[in-house]
Backbone as a chain_set.jsonl record, in Angstrom:
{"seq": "XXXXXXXXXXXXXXXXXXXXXXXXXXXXXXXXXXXXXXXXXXXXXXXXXXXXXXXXXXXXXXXXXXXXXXXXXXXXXXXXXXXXXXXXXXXXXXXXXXXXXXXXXXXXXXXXXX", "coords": {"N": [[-1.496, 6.75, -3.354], [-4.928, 5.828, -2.572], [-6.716, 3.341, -0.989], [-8.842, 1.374, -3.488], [-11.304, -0.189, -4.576], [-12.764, -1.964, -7.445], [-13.336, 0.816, -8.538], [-14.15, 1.807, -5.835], [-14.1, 3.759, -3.492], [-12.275, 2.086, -0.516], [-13.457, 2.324, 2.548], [-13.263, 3.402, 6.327], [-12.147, 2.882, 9.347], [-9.179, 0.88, 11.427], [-9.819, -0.974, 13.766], [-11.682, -0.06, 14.55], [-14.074, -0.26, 13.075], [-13.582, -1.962, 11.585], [-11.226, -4.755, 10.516], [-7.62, -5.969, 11.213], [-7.262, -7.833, 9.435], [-8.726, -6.88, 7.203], [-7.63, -4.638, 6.1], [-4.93, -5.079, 5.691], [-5.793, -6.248, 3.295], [-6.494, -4.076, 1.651], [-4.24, -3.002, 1.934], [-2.988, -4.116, -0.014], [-4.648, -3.7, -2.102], [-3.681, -0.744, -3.011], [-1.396, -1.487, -3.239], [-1.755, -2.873, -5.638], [-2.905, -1.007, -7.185], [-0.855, 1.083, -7.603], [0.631, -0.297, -8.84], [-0.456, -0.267, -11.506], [-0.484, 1.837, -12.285], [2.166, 2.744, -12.617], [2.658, 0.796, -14.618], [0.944, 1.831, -16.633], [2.731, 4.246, -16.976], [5.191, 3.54, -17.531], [5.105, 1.505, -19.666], [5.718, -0.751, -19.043], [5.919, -3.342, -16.484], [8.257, -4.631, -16.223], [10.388, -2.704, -16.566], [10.742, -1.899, -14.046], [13.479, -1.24, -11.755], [14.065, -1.732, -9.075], [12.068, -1.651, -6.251], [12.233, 0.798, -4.046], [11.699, 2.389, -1.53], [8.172, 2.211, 0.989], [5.799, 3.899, 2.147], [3.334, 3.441, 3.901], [0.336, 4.216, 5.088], [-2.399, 3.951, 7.48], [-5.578, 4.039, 7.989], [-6.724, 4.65, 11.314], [-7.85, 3.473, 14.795], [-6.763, 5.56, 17.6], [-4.095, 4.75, 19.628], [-3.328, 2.204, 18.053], [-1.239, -0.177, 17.07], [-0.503, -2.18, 15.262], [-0.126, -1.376, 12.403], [2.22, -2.12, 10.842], [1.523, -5.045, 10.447], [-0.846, -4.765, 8.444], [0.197, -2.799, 6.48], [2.153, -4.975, 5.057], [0.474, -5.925, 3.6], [0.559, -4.617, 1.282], [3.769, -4.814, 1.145], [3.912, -7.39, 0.594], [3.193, -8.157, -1.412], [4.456, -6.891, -3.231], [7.41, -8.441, -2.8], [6.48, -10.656, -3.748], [6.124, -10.448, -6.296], [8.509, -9.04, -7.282], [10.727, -10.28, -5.935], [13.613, -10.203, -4.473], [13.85, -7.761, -5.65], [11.724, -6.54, -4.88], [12.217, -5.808, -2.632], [12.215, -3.63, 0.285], [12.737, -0.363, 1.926], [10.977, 0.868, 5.25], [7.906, 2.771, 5.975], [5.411, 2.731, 8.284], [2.741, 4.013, 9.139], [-0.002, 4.612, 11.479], [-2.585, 6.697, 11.383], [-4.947, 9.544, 12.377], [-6.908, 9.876, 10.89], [-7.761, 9.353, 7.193], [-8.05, 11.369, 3.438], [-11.388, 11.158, 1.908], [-11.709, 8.825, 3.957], [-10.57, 6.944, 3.31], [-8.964, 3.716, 3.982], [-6.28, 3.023, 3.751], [-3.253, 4.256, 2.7], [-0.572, 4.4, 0.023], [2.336, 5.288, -0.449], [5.273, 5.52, -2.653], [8.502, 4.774, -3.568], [10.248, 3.939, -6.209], [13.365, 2.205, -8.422], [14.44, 2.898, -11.744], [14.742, 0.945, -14.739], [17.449, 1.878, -16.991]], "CA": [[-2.639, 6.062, -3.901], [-5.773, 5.55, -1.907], [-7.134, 2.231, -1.111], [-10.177, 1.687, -4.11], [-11.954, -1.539, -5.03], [-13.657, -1.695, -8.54], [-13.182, 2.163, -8.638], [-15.297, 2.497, -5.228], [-12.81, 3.982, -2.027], [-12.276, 1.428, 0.501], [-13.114, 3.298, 4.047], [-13.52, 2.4, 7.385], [-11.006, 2.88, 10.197], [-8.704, -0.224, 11.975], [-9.992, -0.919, 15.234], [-13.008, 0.487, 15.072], [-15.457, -1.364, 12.12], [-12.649, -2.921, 10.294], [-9.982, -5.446, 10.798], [-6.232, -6.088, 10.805], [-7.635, -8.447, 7.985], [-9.44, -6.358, 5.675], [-6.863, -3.65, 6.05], [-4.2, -5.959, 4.654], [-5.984, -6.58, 1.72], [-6.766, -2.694, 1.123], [-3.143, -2.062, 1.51], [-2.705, -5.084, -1.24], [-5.208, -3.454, -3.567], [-3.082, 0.258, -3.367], [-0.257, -2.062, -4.399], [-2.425, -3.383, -7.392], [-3.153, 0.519, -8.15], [0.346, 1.689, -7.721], [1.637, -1.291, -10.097], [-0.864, -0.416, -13.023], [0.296, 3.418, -12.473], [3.751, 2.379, -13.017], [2.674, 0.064, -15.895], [0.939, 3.203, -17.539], [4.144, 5.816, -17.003], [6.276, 2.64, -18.241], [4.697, 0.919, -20.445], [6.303, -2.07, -18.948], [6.408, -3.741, -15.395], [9.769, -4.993, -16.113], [11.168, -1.654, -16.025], [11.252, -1.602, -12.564], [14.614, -1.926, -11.242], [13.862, -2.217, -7.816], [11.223, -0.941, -5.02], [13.138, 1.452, -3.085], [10.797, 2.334, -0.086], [7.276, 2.175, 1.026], [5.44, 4.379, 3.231], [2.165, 3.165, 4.406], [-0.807, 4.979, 6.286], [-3.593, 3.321, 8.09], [-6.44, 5.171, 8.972], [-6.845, 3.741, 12.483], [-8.406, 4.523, 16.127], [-5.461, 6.311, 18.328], [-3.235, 3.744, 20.057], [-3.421, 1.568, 17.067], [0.033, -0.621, 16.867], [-0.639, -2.895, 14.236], [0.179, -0.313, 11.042], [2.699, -2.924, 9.821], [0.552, -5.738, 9.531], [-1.705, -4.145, 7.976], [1.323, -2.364, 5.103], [2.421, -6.329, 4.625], [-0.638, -6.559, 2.23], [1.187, -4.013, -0.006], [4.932, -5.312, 0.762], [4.268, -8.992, 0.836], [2.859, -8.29, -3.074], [5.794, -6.255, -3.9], [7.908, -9.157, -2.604], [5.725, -11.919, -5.024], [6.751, -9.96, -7.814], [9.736, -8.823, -7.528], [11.037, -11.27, -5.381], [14.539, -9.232, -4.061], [14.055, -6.282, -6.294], [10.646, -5.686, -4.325], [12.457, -5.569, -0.421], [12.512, -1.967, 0.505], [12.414, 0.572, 3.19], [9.595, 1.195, 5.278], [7.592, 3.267, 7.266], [4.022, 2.012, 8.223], [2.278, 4.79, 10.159], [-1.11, 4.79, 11.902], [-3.159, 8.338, 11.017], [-6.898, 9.172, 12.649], [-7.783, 10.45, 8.976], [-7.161, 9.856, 5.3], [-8.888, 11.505, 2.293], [-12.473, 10.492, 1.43], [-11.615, 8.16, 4.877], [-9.949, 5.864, 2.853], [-8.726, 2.69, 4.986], [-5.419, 2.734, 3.629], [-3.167, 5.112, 1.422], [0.331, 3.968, 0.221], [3.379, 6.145, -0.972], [6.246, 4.598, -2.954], [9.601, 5.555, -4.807], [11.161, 3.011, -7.078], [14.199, 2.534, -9.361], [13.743, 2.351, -13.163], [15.857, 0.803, -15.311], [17.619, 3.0, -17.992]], "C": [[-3.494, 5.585, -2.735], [-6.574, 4.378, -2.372], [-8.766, 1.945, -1.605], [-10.518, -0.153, -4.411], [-12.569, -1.354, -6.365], [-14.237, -0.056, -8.384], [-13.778, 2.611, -7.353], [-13.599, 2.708, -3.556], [-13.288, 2.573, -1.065], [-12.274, 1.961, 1.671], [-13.527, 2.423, 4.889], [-11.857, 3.314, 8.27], [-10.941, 1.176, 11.212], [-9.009, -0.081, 13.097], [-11.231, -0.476, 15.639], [-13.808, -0.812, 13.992], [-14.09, -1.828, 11.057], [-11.392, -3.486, 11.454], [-8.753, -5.459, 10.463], [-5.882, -6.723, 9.186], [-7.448, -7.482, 6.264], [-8.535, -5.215, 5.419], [-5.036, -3.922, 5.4], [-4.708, -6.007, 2.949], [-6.591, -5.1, 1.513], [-5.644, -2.201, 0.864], [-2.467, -2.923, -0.124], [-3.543, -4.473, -2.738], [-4.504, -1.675, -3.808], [-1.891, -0.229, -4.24], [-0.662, -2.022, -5.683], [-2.406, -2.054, -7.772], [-1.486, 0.75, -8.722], [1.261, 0.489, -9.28], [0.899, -0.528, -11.584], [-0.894, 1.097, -13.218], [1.716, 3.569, -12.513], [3.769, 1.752, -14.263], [2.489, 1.367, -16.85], [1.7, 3.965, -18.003], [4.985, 4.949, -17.487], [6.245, 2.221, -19.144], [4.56, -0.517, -20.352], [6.546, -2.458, -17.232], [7.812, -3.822, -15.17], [10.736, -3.63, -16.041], [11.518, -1.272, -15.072], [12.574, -2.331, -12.293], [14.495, -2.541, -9.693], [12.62, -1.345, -6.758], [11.957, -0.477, -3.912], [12.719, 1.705, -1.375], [8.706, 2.736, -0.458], [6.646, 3.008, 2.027], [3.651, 4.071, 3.036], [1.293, 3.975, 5.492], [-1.968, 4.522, 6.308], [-4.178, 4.555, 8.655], [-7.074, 4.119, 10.334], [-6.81, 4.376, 14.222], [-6.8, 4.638, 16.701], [-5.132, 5.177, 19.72], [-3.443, 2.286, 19.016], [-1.596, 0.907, 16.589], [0.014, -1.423, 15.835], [-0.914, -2.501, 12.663], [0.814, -1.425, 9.963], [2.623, -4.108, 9.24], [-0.259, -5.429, 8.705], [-0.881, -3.782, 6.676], [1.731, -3.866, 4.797], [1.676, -6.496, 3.67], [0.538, -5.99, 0.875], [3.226, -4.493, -0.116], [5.136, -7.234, 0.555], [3.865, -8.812, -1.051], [3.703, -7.888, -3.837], [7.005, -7.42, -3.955], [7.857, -10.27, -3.499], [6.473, -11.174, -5.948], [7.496, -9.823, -8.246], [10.593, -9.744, -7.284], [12.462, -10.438, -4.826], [14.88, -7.692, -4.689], [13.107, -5.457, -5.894], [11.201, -5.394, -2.536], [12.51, -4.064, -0.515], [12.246, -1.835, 1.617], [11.261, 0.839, 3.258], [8.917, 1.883, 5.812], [5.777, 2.852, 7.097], [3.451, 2.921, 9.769], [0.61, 4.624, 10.298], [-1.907, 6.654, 11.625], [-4.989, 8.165, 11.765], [-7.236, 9.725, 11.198], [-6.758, 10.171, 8.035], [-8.284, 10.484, 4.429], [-9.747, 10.559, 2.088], [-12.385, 9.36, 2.846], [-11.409, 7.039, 4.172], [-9.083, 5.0, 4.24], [-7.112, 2.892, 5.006], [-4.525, 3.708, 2.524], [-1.392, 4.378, 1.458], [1.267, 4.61, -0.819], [4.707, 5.767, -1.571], [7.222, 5.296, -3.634], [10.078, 3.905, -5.044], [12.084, 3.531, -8.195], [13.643, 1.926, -10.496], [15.035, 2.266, -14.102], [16.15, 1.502, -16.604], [17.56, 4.148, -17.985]], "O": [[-2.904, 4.941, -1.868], [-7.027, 4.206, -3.504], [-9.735, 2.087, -0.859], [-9.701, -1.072, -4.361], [-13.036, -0.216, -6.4], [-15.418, 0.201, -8.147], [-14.063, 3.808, -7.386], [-12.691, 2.049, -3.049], [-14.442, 2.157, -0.967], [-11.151, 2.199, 2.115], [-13.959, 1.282, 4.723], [-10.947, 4.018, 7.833], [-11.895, 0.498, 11.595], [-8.575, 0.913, 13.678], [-11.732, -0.493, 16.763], [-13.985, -1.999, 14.263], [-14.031, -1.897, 9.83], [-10.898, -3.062, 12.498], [-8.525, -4.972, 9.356], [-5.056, -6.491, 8.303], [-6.813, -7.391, 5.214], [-8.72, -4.74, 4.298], [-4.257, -3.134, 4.862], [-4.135, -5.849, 1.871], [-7.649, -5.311, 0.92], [-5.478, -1.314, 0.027], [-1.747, -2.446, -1.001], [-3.262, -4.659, -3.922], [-4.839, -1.229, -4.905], [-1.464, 0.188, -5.317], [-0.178, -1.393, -6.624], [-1.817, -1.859, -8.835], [-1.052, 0.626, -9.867], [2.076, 0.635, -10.191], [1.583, -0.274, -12.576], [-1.316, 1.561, -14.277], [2.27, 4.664, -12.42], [4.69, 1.993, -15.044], [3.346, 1.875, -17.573], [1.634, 4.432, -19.139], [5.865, 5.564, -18.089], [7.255, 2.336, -19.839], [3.858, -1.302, -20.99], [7.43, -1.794, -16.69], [8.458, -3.297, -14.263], [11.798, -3.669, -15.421], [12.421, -0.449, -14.926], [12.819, -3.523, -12.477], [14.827, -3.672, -9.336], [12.66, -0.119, -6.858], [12.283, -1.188, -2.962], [13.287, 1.308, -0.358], [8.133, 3.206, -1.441], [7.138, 2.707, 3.115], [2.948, 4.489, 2.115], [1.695, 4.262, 6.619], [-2.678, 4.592, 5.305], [-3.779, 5.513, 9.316], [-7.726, 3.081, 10.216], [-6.13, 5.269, 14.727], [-5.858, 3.949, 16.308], [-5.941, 4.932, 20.615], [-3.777, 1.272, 19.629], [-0.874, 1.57, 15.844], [1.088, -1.187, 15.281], [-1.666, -3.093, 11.889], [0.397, -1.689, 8.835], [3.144, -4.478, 8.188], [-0.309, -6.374, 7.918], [-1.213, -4.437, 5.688], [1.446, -3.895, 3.6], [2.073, -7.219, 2.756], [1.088, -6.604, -0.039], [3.856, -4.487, -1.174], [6.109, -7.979, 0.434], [4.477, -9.548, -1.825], [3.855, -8.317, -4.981], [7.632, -7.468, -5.013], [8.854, -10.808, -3.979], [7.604, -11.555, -6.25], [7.71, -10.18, -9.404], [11.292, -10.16, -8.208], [11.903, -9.345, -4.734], [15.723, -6.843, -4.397], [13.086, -4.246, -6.111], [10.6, -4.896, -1.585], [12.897, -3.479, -1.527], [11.709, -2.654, 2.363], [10.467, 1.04, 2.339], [9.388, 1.732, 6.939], [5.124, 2.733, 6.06], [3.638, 2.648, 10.955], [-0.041, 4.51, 9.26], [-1.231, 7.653, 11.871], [-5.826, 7.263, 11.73], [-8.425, 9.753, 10.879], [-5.567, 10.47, 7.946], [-9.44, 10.139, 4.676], [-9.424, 9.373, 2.029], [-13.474, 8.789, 2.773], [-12.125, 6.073, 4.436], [-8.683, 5.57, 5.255], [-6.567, 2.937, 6.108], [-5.099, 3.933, 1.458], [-0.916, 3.926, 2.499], [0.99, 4.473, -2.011], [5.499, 5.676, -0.633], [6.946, 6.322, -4.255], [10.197, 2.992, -4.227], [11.976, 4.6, -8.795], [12.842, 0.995, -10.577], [15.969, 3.056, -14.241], [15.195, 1.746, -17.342], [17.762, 4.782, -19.021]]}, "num_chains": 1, "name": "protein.A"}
């Protein structure tokens, strides 16, 4: 899921015209997607058993170390929610490109109960 605002892509690259900031809260609004594309295929939040892992990709200039501040937007929200059923594995990679130059794209597997 690529990082959208009121349906519009969020772009930009970290380090160049965007911040550690705003790149937090882009990876926080893939969360928001990814939850209400889990609600859809579920019907039900609560079906989630647990958030298994997360893989995060920043689009961000080359020597760019700060990937996993930046993925915190989307695991610190997983964390609110779930509260120990959202901890998971992670990988939080830096990329010079995403699709449409989205800021932020974020890849998830979870367990479902039943």
């Amino acid at each position: 899921m690529i990082s959208t605002r009121d349906g519009q892509v969020i772009t930009g690259t970290v380090g160049a015209d965007k911040t550690v900031e705003e790149g937090y809260e882009a990876a926080r609004c893939c969360a928001l997607l990814e939850l209400a594309s889990i609600k859809q295929a579920l019907g039900s939040l609560d079906k989630v058993e647990r958030i298994i892992s997360v893989n995060g990709y920043v689009n961000s200039v080359p020597g760019f170390s700060d990937s996993p501040q930046v993925i915190n937007g989307a695991s610190d929200l997983f964390a609110k929610i779930y509260g120990d059923r959202g901890l998971h594995s992670r990988a939080a990679i830096g990329v010079t490109g995403l699709p449409r130059n989205a800021l932020v794209e974020i890849q998830m597997v979870l367990g479902v109960k039943g």
